[in-house]
C-alpha positions as CSV (number, residue, x, y, z in Angstrom):
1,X,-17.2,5.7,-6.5
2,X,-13.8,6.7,-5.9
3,X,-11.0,3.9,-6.6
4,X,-8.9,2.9,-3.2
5,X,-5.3,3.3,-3.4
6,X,-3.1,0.5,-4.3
7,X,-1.7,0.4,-0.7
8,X,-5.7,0.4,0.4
9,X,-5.8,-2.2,-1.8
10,X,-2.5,-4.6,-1.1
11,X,-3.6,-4.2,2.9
12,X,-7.1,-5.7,2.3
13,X,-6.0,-8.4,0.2
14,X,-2.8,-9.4,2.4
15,X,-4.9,-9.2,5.4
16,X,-7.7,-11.3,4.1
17,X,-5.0,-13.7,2.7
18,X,-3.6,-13.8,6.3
19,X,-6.1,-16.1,7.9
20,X,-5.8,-20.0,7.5
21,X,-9.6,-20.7,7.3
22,X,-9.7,-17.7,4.4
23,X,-6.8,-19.5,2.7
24,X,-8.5,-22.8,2.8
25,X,-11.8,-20.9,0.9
26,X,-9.4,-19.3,-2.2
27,X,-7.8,-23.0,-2.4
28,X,-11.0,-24.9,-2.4
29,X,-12.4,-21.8,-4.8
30,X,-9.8,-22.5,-6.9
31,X,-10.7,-25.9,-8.2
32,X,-15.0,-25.2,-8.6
33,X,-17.5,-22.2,-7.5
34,X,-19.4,-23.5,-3.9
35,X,-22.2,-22.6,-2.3
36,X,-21.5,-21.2,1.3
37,X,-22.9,-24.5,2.7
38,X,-20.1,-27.0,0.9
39,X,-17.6,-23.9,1.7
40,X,-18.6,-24.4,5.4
41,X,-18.3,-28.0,5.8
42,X,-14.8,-28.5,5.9
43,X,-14.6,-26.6,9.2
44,X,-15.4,-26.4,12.7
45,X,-17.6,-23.4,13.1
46,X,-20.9,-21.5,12.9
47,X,-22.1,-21.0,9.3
48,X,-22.2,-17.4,9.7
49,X,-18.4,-17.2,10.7
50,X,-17.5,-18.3,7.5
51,X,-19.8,-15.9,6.0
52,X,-18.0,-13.2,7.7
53,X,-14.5,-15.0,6.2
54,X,-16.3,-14.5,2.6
55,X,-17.3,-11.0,3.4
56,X,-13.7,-10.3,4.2
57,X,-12.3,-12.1,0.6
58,X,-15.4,-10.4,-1.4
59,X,-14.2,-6.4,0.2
60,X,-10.8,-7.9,-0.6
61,X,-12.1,-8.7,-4.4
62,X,-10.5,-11.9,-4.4
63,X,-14.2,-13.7,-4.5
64,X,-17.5,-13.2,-6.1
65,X,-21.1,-14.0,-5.1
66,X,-24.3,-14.9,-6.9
67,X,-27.0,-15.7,-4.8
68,X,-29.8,-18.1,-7.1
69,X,-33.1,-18.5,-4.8
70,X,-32.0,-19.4,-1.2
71,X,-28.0,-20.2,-2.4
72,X,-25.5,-18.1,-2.3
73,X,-22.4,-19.4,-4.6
74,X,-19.0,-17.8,-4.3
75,X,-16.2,-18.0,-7.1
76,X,-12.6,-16.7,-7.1
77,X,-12.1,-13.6,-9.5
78,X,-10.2,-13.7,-12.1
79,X,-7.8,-10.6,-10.9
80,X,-8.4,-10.9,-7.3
81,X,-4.8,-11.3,-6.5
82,X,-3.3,-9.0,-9.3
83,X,-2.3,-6.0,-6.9
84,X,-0.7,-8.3,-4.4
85,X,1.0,-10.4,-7.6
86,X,2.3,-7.1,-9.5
87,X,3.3,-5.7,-6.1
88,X,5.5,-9.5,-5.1
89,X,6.6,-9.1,-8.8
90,X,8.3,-5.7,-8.6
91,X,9.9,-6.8,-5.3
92,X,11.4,-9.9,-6.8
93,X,12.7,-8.5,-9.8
94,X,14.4,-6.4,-7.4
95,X,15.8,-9.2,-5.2
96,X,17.4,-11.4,-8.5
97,X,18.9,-8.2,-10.0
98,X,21.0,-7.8,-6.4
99,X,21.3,-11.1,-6.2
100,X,22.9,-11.1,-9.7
101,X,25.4,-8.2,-9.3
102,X,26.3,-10.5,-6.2
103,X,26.7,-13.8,-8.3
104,X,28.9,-11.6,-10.7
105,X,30.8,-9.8,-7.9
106,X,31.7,-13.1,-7.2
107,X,32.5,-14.8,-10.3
108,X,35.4,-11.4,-11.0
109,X,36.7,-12.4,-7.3
């Protein structure tokens, strides 16, 4: 299978990170694994609109499922958010050099 590009990538992951209730399932993901049914509770809506919200994180990669008898169990993956974090990274080493050729711009002044 052919890898996506990084951009394919970045735009599934920001776009799945873009939605509240998806937010809510990486930060509740992030303290223990869940089953789709504890995953669901918090919220007001059908069970399988928040298994379309995990379906949209798992193509994103930032979540995994393992499905034991009748329960399914989601956990964050360990690299889910790399491209997005590598890709923020390179744009903010880029924003603190400017800012320091400004800050020393200003100092000479």
């Amino acid at each position: 299978m052919p890898q996506p590009s990084p951009d394919a990538e970045l735009d599934r992951l920001f776009h799945a990170l873009s939605d509240a209730t998806r937010r809510a399932i990486v930060e509740r993901l992030a303290r223990e694994a869940a089953s789709v049914s504890a995953l669901a509770e918090p919220f007001a809506m059908s069970m399988p609109a928040v298994v379309q919200h995990l379906a949209v994180l798992e193509r994103a990669g930032v979540v995994v499922s393992r499905k034991v008898g009748r329960v399914r169990t989601y956990r964050l993956t360990p690299d889910g958010t790399l491209t997005a974090r590598t890709w923020l990274d390179r744009h903010r080493l880029h924003a603190e050099r400017a800012l320091d050729r400004l800050s020393q711009r200003g100092h000479r002044d």
